[in-house]
C-alpha positions in Angstrom: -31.5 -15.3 30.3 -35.3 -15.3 30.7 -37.2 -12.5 29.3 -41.0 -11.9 30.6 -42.8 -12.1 27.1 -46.7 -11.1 28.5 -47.5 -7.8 30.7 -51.0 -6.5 31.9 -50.8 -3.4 34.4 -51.4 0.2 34.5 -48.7 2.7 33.4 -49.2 5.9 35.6 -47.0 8.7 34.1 -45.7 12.4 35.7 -43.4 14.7 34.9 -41.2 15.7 37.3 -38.3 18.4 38.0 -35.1 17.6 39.1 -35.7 18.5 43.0 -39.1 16.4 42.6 -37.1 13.3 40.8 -34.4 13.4 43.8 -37.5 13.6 46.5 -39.4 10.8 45.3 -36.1 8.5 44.8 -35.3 9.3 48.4 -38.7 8.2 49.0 -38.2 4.8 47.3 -35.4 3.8 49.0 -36.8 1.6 51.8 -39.0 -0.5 49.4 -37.3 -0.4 46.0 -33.8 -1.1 44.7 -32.9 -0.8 40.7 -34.7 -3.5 38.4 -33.3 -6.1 35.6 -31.6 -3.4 33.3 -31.0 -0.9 36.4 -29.6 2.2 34.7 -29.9 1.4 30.3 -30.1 3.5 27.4 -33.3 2.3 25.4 -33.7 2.4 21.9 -37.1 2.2 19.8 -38.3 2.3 16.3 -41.8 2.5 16.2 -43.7 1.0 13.3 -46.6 2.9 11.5 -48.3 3.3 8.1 -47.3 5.9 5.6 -49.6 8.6 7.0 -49.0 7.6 10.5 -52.5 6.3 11.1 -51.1 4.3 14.2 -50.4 7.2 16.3 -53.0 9.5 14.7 -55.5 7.1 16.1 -53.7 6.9 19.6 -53.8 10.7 20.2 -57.4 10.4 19.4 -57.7 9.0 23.1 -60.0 5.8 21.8 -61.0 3.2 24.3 -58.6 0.7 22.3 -55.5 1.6 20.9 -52.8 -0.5 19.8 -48.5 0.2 18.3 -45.7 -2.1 17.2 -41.8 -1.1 18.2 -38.6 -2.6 17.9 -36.5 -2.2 21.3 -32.8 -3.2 22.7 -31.9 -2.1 26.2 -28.2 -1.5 24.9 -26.8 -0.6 21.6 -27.3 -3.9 19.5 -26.1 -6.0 16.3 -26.3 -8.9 14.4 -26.5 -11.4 16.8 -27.4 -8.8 19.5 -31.5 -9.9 21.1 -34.0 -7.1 20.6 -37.8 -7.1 21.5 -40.6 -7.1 18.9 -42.9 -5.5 21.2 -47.1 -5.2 20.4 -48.2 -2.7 22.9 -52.2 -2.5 23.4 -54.5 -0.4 26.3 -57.7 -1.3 26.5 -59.8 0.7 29.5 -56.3 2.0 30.7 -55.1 -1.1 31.2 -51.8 -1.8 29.3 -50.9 -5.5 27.7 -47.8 -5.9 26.2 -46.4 -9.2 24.2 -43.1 -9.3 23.2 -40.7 -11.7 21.5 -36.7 -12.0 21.3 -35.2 -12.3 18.6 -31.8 -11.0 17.0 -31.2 -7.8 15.7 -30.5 -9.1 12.2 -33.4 -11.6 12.3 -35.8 -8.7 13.5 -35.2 -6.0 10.7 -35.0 -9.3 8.0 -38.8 -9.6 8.5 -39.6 -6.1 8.7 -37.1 -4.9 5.8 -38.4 -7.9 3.6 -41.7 -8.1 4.8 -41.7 -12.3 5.6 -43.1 -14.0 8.7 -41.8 -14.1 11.9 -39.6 -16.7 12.9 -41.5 -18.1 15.9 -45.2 -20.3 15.9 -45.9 -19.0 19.6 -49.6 -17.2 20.0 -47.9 -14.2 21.0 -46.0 -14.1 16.9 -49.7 -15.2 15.4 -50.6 -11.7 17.3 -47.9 -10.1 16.0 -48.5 -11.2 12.2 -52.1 -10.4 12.4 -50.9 -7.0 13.3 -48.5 -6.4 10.8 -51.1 -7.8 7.9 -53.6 -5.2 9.3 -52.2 -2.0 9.1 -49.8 -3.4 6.1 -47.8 -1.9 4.5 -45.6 -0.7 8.2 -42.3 1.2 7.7 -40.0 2.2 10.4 -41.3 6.1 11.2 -39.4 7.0 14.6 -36.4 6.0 16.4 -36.4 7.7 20.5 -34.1 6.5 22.6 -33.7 7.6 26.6 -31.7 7.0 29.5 -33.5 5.1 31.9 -33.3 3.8 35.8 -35.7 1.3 37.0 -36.9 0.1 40.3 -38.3 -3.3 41.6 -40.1 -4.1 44.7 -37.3 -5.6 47.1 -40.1 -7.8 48.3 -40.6 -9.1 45.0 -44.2 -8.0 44.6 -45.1 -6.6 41.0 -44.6 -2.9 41.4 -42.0 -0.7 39.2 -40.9 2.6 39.1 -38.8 4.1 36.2 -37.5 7.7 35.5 -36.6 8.4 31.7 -34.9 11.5 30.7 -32.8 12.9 27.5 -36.1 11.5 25.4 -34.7 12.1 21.7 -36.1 10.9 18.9 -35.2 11.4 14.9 -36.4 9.9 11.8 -33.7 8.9 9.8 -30.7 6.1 11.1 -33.0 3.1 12.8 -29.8 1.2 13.9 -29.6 0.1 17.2 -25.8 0.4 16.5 -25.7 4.0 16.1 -25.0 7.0 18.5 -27.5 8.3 20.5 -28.7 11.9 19.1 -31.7 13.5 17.9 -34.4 16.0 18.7 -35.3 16.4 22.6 -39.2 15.8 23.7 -38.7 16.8 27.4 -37.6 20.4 28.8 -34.5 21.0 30.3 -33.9 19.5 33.1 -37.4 17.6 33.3 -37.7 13.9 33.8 -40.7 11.5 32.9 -41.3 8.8 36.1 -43.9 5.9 35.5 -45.4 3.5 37.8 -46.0 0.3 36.6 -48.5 -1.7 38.5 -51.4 -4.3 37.8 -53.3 -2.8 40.7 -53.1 0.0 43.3 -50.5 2.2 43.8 -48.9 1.4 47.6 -50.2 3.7 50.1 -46.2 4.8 51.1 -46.0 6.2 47.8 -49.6 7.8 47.9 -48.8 10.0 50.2 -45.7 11.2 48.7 -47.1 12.1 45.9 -49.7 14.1 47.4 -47.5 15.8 50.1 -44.9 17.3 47.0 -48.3 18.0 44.6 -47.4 15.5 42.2 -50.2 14.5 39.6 -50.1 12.4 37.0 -50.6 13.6 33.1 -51.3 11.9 29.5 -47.7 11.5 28.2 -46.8 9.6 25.1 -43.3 9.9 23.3 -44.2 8.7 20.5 -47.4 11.0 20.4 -45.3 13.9 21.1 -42.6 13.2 18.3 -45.4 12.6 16.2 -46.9 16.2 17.2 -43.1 18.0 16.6 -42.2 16.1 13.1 -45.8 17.7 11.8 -45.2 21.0 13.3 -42.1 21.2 11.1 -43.6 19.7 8.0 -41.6 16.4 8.3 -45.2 14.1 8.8 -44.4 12.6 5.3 -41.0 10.9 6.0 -41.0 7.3 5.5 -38.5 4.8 4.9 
C-alpha cells in the first residue's frame, strides 16, 4: 500500500457534543464518505526532552513550533508498519513528513539512539530533529478512536471526529490494551478539518447555523498540562 509521506494544510479543531457530532455528520453525508483508515484506534508516543521542552515551547503559541511521534493506526508489532511522523506549523499552516517503517525497526533507532534506516530528504529532516533536541525519550502514549471522512469527489478536504482521547506515561507498546487517563469530558468529541485552503461553503453554514466555533486544542498539550498538575512532569523513560 502507498502511504502519503508529505502534508501542508490547515488543521481547524472544535469540540463538539454528542447532539452536535450527530448534526454535523448528517451534514456531511452528501459530500463525504469515511477515508483510508475509516473507523481506527490510533496510537501515539510522542517524543520530548527530559523536561519536556518540546511541548513547553508549543503551549507557548510561537509562530514556529515543531514535535516528533511514533503512530500505528491499529495495534502493531514486529513486522507491523508504523509512522515516524515530524509534525511542524508555521503561520497556522501544518506540514507533516512521515516515514514507514516497522514497529521493531522504529523503537531500534529510538531505544538505541542510531540513524534511521532510510537516505530520503524527509529521514535527513528527521535526523536533524532528533540531533537537536537530543537526548529524546518516549514521554506520552494517547491513543483515540477515530472516524475519518474524504471528499467523495476526490478533492483534498477531511473531516475526523476523535473521542475516548487517553493518554498515560508508562507502557509505549503499540501492542498493548488501550487504557489510560481521559483528556475529553464525557461524552464530548474533538472534530478537525483538514484542508490546504478554505473551508467549503456547505459546511460554513452549518457551522454557523448550530454556533460551532473552533478552539486551540492540542492532546498532547493537554496531557502535558494534567501529568504536571499531579506532579508527574518528571517521568521519563
Amino acid at each position: 500500500m502507498d502511504y502519503q509521506q508529505i502534508f501542508k494544510r490547515h488543521e481547524i479543531k472544535y469540540l463538539l457534543s454528542m447532539q452536535e457530532k450527530e448534526f454535523i455528520l448528517e451534514a456531511i453525508k452528501p459530500y463525504m464518505q469515511p477515508g483510508q483508515y475509516g473507523y481506527s484506534t490510533i496510537r501515539n508516543v510522542y517524543f520530548d526532552t527530559d523536561t519536556f521542552c518540546l511541548i513547553r515551547h508549543s503551549l507557548e503559541k510561537p509562530v514556529y513550533k515543531e514535535k516528533l511521534r511514533l503512530r500505528s493506526y491499529r495495534a502493531a508489532k514486529g513486522e507491523d508498519n508504523v509512522f515516524v511522523e515530524l509534525k511542524k506549523k508555521y503561520k497556522s499552516v501544518v506540514y507533516k513528513r512521515r516515514l514507514v517503517l516497522t514497529e521493531s525497526q522504529a523503537w531500534e533507532c529510538f531505544q538505541k539512539d542510531i540513524p534511521l534506516p532510510s537516505s530520503s530528504q524527509i529521514a535527513n529532516e528527521i535526523e536533524y530533529f532528533r540531533d537537536f533536541y537530543k537526548p529524546l525519550y518516549p514521554k506520552v502514549f494517547i491513543s483515540y478512536s477515530r472516524e475519518a471522512y474524504e471528499m467523495i469527489d476526490g478533492s483534498d478536504f477531511r473531516v475526523t471526529f476523535d473521542r475516548n482521547i487517553l493518554y498515560r506515561q508508562e507502557d509505549f507498546s503499540f501492542a498493548s490494551g488501550i487504557y489510560g487517563t481521559p483528556i475529553l469530558n464525557e461524552g464530548e468529541t474533538l472534530m478537525e478539518i483538514k484542508t490546504p485552503g478554505a473551508i467549503p461553503l456547505w459546511l460554513c453554514r452549518k457551522l454557523t447555523e448550530m454556533q460551532i466555533f473552533k478552539t486551540s486544542f492540542s492532546k498532547y498539550g493537554l496531557a502535558y498540562q494534567d501529568i504536571f498538575k499531579n506532579g508527574g512532569g518528571l517521568k521519563y523513560a
